[in-house]
TORTOR-743834 format. One record per residue (C-alpha): residue number from 0; z, x, y. Coordinates in Angstrom, 2 decimals, m for minus. Layout:
BEGIN
r i=NUM	Z=Z	X=X	Y=Y
...
***
This chain:
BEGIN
r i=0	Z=0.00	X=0.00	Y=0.00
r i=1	Z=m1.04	X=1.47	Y=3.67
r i=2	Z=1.12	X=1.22	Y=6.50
r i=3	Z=0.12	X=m1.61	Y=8.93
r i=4	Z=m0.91	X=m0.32	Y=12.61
r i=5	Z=m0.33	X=m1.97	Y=15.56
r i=6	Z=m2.98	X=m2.92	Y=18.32
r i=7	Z=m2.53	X=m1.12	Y=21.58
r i=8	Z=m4.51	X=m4.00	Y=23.06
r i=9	Z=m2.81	X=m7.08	Y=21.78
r i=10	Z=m0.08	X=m5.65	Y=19.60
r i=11	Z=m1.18	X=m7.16	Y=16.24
r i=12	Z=m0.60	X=m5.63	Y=13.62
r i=13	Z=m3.53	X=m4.89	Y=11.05
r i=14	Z=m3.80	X=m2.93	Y=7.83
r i=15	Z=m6.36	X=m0.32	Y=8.41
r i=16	Z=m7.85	X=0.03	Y=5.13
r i=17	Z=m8.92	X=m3.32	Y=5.07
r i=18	Z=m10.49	X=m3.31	Y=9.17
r i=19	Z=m11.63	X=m0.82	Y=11.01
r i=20	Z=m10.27	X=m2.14	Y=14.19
r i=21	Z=m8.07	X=m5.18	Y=15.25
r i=22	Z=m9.50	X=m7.71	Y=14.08
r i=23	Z=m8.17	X=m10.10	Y=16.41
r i=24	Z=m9.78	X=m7.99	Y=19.14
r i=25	Z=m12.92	X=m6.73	Y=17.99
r i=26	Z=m14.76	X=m9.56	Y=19.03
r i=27	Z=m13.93	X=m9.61	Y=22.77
r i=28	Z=m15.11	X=m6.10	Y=22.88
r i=29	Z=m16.52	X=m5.01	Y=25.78
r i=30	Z=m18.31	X=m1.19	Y=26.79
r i=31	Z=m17.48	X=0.50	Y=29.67
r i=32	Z=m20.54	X=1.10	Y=32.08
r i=33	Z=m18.95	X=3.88	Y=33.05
r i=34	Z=m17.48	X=5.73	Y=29.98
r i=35	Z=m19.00	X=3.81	Y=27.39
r i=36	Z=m15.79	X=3.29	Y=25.78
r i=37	Z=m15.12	X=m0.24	Y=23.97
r i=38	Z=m11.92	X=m2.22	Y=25.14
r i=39	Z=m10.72	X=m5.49	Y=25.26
r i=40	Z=m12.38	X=m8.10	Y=27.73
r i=41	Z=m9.16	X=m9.51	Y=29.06
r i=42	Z=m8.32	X=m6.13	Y=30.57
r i=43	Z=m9.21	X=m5.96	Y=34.50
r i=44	Z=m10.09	X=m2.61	Y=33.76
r i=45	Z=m11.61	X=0.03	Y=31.09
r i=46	Z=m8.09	X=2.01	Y=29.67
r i=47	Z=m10.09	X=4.88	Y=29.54
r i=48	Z=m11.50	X=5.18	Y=33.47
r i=49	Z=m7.98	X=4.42	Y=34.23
r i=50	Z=m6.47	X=6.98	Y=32.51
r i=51	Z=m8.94	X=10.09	Y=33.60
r i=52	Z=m9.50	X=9.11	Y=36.83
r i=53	Z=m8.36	X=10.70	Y=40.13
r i=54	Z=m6.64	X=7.98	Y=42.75
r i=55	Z=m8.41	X=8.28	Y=45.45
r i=56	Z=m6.52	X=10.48	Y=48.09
r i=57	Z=m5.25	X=12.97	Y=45.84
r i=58	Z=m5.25	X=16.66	Y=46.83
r i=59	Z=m5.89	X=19.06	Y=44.68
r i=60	Z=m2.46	X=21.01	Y=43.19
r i=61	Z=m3.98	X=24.47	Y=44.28
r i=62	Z=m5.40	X=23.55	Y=47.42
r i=63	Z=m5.52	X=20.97	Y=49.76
r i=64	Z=m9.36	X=19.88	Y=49.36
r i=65	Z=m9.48	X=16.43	Y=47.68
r i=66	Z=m8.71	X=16.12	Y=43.83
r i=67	Z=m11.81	X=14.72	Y=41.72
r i=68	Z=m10.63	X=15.62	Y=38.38
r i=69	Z=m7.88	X=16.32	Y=35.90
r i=70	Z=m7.00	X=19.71	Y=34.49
r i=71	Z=m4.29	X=19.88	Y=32.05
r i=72	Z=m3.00	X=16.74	Y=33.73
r i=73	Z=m3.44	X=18.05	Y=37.42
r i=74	Z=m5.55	X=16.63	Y=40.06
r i=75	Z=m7.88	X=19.48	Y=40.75
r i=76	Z=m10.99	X=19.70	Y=42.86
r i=77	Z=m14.22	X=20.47	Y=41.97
r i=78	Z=m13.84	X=24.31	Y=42.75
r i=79	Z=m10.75	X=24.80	Y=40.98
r i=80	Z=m11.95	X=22.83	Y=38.28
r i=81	Z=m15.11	X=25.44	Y=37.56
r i=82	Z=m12.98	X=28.03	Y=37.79
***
């Protein structure tokens, strides 16, 4: 017997041997235009986006030019983040 997972999404719990994914959720799928990542319709948002996205107005930690991505979880800017 498999251990039952839960559902980030809607918290169900599902047996992953028998589904691949939720299956109380895997029909209100939806794919990120963005990302391309599949999530839940009800969210306002895609998880993902929300996650790896920079709020707007950050500064970067080394420097004080606008952050526009994440480097080991710090708001970086584009320089720092080619270096």
């Amino acid at each position: 017997m498999s251990d039952l997972v839960e559902c980030s999404e809607c918290k169900l719990k599902f047996d992953l041997d028998e589904y691949d994914n939720c299956p109380d959720c895997e029909d209100d799928l939806i794919e990120c235009e963005v990302c391309e990542h599949k999530f839940n319709h009800k969210l306002k948002s895609c998880p993902n986006c929300d996650e790896n996205t920079v709020p707007e107005g950050a500064e970067c930690e080394f420097c004080e030019k606008p952050a526009v991505r994440y480097l080991q979880d710090n708001p970086v800017c584009e320089d720092h983040y080619q270096n």
